[in-house]
MIZA-148704 format. One record per residue: x, y, z of N, C-alpha, C, O in turn. Coordinates in pm, whole numbers, padded with zeros to 5 digits, always signed. Atoms other than C-alpha are relative to their C-alpha. Layout:
! MIZA-148704
XYZXYZXYZXYZ
...
END
This chain:
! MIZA-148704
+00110+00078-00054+01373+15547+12254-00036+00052+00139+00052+00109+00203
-00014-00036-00113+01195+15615+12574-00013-00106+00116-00019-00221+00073
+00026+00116-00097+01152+15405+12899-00121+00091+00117-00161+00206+00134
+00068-00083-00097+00940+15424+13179+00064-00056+00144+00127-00161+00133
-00094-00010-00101+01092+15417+13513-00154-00026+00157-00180+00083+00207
+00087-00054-00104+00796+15368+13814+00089-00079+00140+00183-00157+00127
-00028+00010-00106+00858+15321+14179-00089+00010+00119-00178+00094+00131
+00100+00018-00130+00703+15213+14523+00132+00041+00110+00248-00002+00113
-00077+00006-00120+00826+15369+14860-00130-00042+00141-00252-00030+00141
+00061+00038-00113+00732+15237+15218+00043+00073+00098+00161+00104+00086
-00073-00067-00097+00778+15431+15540-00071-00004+00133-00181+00052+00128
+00013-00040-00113+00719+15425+15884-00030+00122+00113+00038+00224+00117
-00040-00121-00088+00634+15645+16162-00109-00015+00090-00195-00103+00092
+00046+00066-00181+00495+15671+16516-00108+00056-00051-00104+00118-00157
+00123-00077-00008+00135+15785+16555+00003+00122+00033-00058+00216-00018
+00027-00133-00074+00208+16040+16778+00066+00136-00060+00035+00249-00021
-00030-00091+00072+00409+16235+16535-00093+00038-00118-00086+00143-00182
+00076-00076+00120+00162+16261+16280-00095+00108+00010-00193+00079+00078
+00020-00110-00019+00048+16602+16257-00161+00002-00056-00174-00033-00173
+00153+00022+00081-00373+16615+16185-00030+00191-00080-00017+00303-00030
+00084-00091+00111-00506+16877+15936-00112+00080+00074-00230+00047+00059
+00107-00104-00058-00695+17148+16134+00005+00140-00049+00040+00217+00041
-00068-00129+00076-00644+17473+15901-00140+00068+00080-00251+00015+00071
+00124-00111-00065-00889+17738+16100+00035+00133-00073+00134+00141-00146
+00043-00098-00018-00996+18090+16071+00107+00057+00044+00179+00009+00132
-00153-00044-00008-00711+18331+16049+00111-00047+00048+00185-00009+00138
-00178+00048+00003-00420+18129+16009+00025+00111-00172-00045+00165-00258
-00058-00022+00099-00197+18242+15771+00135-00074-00066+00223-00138-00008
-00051+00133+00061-00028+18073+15486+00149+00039-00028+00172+00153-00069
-00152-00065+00042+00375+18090+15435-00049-00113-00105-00134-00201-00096
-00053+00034+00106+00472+17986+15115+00121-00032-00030+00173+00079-00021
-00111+00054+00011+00803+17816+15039+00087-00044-00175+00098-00158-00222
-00041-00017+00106+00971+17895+14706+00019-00113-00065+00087-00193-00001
-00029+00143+00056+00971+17590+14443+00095+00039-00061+00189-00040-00050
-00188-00052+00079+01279+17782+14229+00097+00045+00108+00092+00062+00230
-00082-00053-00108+01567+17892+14331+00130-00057-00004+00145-00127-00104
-00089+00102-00012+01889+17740+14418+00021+00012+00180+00041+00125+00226
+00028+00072-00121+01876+17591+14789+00164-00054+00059+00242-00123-00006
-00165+00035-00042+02223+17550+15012+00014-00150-00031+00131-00187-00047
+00016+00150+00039+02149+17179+14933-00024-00040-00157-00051-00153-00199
+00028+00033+00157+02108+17190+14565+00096+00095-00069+00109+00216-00057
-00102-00062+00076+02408+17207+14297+00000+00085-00110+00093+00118-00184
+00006-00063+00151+02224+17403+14036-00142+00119+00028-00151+00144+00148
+00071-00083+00042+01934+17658+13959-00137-00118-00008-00130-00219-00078
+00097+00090+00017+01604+17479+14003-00105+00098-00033-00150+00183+00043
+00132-00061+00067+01329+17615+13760-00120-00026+00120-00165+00081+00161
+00153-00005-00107+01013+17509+14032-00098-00090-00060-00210-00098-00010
+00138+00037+00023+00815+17299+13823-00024-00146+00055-00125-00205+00020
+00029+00116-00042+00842+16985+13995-00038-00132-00048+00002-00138-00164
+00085+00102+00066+00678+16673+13904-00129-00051-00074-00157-00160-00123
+00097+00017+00065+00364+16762+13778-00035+00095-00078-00010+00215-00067
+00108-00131+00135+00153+16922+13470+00170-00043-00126+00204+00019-00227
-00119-00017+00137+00497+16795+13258-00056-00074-00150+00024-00070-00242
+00066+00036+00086+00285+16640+13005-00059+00129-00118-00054+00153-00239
+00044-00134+00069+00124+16964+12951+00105+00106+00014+00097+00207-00056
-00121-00107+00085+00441+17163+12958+00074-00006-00102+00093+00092-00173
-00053+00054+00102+00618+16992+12731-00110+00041-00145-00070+00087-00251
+00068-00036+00141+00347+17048+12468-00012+00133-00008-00016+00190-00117
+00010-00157+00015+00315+17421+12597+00158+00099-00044+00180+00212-00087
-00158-00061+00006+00692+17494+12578+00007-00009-00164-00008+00082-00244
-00092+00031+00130+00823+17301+12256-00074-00019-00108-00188-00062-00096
+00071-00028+00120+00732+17339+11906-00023-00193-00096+00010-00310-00078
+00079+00138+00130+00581+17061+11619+00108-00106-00038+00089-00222-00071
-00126+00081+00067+00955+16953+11528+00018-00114+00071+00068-00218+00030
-00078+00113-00103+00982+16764+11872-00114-00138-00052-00078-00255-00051
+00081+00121+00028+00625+16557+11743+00066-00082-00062+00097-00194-00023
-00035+00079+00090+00773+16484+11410+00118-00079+00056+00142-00199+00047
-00170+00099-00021+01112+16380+11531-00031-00119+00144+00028-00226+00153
+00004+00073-00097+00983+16233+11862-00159-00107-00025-00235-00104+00072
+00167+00027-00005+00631+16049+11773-00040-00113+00103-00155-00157+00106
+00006+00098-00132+00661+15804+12071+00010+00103+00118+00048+00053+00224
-00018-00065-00162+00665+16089+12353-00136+00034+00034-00172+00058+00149
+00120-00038-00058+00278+16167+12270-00086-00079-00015-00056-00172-00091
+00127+00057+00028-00061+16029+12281-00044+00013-00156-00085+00128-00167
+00028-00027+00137-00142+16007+11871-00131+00014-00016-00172+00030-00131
+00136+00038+00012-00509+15980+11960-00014+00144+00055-00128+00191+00053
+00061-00137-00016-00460+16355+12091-00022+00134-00104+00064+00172-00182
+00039-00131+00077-00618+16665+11923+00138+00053-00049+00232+00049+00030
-00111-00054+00088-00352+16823+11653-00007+00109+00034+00082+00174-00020
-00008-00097-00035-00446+17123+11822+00086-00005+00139+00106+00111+00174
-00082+00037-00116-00242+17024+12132+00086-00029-00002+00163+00013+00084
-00154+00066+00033+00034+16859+12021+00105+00125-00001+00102+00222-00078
-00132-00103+00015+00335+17069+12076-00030+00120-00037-00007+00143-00156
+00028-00126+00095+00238+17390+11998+00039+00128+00050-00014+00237+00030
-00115-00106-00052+00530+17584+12191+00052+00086-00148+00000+00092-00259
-00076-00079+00077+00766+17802+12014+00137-00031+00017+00199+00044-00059
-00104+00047-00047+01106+17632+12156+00068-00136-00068+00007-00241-00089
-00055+00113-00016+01315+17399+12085+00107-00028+00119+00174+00049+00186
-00058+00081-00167+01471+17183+12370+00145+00068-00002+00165+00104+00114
-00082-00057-00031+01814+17343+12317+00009+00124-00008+00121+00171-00025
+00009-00176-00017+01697+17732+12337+00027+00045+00139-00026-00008+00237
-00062-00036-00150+01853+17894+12631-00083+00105+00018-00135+00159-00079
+00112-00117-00080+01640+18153+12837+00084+00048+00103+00160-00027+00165
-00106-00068-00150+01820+18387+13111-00052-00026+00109-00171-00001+00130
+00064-00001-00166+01782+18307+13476+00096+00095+00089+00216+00116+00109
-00057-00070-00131+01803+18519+13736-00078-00016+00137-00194+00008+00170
+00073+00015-00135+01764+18437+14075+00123+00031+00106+00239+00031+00066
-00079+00008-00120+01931+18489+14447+00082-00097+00052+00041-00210+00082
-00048+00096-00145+02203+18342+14661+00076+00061+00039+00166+00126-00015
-00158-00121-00114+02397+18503+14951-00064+00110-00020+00024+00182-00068
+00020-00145+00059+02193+18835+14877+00041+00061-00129+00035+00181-00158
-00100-00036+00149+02375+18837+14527-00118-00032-00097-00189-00121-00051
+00081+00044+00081+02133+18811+14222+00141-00075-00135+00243-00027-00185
-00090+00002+00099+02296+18603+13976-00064-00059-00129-00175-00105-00103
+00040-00031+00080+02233+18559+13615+00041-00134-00103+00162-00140-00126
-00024+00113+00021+02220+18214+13433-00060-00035-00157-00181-00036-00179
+00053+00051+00189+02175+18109+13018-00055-00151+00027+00049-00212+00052
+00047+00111-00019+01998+17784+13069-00079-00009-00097-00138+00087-00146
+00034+00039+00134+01871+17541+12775-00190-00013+00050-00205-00035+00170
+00144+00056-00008+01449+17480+12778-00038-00094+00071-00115-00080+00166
-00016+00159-00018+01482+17105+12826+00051+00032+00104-00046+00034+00180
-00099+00011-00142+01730+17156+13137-00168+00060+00068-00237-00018+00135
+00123-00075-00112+01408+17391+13296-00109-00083+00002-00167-00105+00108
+00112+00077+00012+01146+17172+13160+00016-00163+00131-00069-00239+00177
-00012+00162-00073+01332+16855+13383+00098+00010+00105+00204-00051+00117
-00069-00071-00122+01439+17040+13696-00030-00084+00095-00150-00109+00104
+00064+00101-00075+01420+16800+13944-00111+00049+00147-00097+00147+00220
+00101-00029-00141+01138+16807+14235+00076+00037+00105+00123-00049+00180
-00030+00004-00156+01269+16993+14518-00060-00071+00115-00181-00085+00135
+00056+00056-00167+01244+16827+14870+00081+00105+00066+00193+00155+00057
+00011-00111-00106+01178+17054+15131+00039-00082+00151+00062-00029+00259
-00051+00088-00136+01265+16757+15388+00101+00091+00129+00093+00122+00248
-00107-00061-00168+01571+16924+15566-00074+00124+00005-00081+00157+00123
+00100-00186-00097+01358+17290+15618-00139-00084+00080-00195-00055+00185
+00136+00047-00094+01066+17087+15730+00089-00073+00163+00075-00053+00284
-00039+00071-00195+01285+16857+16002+00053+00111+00102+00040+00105+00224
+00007-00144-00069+01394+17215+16102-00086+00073+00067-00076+00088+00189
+00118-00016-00065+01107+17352+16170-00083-00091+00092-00111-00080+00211
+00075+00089-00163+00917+17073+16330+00086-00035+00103+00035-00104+00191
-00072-00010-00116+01186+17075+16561-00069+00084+00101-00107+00038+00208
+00091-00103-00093+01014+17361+16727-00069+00020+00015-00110+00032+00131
+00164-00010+00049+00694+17416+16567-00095-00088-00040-00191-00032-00092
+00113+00089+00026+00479+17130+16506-00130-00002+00035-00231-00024-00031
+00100-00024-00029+00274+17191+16739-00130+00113+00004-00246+00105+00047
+00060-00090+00040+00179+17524+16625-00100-00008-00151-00196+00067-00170
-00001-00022+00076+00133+17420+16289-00172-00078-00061-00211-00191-00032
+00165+00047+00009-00258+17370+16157-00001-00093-00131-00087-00180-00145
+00019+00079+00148-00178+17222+15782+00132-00005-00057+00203+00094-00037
-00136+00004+00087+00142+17104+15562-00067-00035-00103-00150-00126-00099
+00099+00025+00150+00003+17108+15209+00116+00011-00132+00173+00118-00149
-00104+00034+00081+00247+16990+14922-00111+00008-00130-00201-00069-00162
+00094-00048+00084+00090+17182+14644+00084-00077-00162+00168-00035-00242
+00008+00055+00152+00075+16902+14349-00115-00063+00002-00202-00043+00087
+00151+00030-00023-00198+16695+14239-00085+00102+00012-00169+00084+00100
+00052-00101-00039-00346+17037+14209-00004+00084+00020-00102+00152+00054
-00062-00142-00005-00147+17298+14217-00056+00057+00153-00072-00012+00253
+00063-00082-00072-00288+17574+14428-00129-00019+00073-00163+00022+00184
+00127+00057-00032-00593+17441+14464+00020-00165+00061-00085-00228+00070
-00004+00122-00065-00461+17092+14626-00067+00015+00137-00134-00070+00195
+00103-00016-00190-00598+17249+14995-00121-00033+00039-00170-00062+00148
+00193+00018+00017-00961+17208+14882+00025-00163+00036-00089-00195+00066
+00031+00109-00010-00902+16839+14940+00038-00062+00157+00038-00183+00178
-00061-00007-00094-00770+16885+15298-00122+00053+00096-00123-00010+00202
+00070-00058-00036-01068+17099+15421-00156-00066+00050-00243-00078-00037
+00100+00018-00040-01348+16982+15627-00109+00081+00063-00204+00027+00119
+00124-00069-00016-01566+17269+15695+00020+00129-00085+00132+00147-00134
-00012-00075+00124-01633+17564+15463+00097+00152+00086+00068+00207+00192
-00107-00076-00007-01348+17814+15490+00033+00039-00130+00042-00044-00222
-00055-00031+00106-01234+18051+15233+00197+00034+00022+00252+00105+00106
-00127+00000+00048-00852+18008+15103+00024+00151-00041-00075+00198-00097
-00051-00129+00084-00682+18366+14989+00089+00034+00025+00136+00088+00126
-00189+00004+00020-00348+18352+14845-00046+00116-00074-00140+00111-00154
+00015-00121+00080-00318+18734+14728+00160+00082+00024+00196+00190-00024
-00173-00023+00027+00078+18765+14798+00081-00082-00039+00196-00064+00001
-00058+00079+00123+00198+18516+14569+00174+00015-00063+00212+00122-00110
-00107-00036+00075+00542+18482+14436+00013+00045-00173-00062+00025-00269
-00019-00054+00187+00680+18636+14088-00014-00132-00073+00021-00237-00019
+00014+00160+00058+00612+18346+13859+00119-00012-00050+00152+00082-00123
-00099-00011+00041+00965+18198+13794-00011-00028-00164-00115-00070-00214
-00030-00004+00117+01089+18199+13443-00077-00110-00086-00118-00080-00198
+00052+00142+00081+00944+17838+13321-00163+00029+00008-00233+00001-00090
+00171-00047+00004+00557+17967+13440-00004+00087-00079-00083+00062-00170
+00040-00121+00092+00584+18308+13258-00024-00081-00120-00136-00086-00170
+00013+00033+00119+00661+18122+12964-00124-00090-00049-00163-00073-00164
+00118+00111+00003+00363+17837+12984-00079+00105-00025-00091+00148-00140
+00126-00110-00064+00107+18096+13109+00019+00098-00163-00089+00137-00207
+00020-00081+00093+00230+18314+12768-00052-00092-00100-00143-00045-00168
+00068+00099+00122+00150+17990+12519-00126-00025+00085-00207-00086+00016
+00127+00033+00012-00145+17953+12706-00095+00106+00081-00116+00089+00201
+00046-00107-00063-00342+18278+12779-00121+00023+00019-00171+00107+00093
+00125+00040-00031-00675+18131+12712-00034-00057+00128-00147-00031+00170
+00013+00095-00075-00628+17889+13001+00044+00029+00089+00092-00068+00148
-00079-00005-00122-00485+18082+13298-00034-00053+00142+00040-00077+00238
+00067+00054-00121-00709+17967+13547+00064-00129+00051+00096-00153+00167
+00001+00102-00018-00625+17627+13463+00127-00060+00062+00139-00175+00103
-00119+00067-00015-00250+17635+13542+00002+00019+00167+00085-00037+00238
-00036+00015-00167-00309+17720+13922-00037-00151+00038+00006-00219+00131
+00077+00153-00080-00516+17383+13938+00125-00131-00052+00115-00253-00040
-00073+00148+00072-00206+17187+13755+00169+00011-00021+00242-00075-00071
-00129-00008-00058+00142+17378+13862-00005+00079+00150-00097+00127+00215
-00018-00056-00118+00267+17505+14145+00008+00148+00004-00029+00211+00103
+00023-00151+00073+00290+17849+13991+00123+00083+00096+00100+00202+00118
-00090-00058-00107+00610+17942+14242-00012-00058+00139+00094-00026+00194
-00017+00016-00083+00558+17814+14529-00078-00178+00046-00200-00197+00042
+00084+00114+00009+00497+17415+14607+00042-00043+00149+00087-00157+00154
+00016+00066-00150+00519+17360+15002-00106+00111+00067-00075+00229+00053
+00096-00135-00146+00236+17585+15262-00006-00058+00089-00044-00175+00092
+00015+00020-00125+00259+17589+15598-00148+00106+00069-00161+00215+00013
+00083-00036-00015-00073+17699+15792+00012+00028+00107+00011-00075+00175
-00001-00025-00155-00044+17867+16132-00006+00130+00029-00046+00200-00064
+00006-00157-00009-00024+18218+16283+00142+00038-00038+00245-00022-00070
-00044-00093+00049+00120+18488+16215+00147+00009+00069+00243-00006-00006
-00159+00018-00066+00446+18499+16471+00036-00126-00020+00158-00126-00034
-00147+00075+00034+00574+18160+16407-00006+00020-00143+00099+00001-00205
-00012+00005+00180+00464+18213+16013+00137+00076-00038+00203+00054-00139
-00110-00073+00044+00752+18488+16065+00162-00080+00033+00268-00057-00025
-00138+00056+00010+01025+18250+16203+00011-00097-00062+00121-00148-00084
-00083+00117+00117+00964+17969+15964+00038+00086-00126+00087+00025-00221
-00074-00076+00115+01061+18254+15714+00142+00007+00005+00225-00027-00079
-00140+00015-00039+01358+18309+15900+00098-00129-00009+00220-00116-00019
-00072+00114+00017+01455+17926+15877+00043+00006-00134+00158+00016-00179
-00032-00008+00122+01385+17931+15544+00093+00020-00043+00179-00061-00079
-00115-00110+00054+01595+18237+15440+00136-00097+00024+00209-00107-00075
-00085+00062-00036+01861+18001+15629+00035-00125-00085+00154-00152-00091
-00040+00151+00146+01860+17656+15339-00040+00143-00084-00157+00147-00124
+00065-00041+00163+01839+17952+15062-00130-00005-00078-00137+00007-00201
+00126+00009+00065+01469+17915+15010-00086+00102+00065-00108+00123+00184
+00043-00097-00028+01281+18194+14952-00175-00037+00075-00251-00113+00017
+00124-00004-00026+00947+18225+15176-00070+00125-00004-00037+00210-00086
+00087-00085-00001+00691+18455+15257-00137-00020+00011-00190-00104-00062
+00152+00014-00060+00333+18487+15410-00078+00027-00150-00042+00131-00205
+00047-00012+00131+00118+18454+15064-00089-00028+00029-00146-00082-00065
+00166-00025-00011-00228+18454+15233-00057-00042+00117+00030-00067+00201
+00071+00013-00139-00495+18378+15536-00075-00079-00062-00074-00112-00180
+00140+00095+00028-00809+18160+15571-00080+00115+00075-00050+00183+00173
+00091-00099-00070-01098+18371+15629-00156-00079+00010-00176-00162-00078
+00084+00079-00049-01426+18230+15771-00128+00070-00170-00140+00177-00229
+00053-00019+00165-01683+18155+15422-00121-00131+00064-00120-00223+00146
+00150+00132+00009-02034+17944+15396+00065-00081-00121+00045-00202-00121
-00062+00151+00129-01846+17758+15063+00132-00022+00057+00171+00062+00138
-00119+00027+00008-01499+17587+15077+00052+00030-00130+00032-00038-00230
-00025-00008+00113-01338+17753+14842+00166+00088-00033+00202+00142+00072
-00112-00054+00036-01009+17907+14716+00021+00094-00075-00020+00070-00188
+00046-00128+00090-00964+18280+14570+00144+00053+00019+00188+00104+00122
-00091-00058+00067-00641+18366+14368+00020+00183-00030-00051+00262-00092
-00007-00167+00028-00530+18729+14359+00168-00018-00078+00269+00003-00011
-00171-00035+00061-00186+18723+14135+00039+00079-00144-00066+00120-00194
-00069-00061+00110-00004+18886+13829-00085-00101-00167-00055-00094-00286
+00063+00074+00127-00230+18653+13586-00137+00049+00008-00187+00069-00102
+00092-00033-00024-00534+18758+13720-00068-00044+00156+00004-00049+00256
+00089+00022-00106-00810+18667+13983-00101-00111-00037-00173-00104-00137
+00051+00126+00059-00961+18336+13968-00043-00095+00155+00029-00126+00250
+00081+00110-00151-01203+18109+14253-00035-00105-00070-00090-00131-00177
+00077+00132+00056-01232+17773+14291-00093-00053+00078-00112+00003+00186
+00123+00032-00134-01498+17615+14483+00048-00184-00029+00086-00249-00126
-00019+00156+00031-01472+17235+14619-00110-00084-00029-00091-00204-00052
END
């Protein structure tokens, strides 16, 4: 059977710490690895976070999980949608990823990747704004939107261009291969590798790398804002090349 589980949080905080949303004209964007395994986390975290699992789940796992599960989907959705992976929930896939400079090499089941829990980036962020806050032009927690969540942050027309992108970890390749009609669509609805951006120049962009590297999470500068008459966002990665406009 399934349940549903929801939750309300409340939180506090001074005015004067809250950081306002000014992303300008050559900043550049670090990127903050959503896989990985993190000095704070006991396992291998696939990256996909909390959202688009509706539509992974049908892109991953095959027809068997409908029949056997018929309470996990909408019955009023298209039979062309329904499950129409190639997996079943206990198929293991190889991971390989970093820690300590060591690559290491991991058999992990479908289901385990499909329900990786949401990294929090909390302790690298209270790190950083230790020093840098005031450098910093935008914090953009790429869900609700994947890649394209910035467009909703943006008050004058500025073009976005992420064109150093991370490798897509293991759980994207596989989506992105069941769905090759639709690549556009998965920047607007995962994180595609990377789900925290920081917006600022170029010398501190290089020492919040350095923090990074320090909790085990991989960063890297993965694009600029360049001055544009639309607000808009322009993908350069290993799937293709794809703009969105807001």
């Amino acid at each position: 059977e399934t349940i549903i589980v929801d939750s309300t949080m409340a939180a506090q905080i001074q005015k004067k710490k809250i950081l306002p949303i000014d992303i300008q004209e050559n900043d550049v964007i670090v990127g903050f690895s959503s896989s990985g395994k993190s000095i704070y986390e006991t396992e291998y975290n696939s990256g996909i976070g909390s959202n688009g699992l509706t539509m992974a789940r049908h892109e991953l796992f095959n027809k068997l999980v409908a029949e056997k599960y018929p309470e996990s989907y909408d019955t009023n959705l298209n039979e062309e949608v329904i499950y129409t992976g190639r997996y079943f929930v206990t198929d293991t896939i190889e991971i390989k990823y970093n820690v300590n400079n060591q690559t290491l090499k991991e058999n992990v089941p479908i289901g385990k990747l499909a329900l990786s829990p949401t990294r929090t980036y909390a302790p690298l962020l209270m790190e950083i704004l230790k020093t840098y806050s005031k450098e910093i032009h935008g914090i953009i927690h790429c869900t609700g939107g994947g890649q394209t969540k910035v467009l909703h942050f943006l008050d004058k027309p500025l073009r976005i261009v992420k064109n150093n992108l991370f490798g897509l970890p293991k759980i994207f390749q596989i989506i992105a291969e069941q769905n090759k009609n639709n690549l556009k669509e998965l920047y607007k609805v995962f994180n595609m590798g990377h789900r925290l951006e920081i917006y600022t120049n170029e010398s501190v962009a290089l020492k919040m790398i350095e923090i990074s590297n320090q909790f085990g999470i991989e960063a890297q500068i993965i694009g600029r804002v360049e001055k544009s008459n639309n607000t808009e966002v322009f993908i350069q990665s290993e799937l293709g090349e794809f703009l969105y406009l807001k």
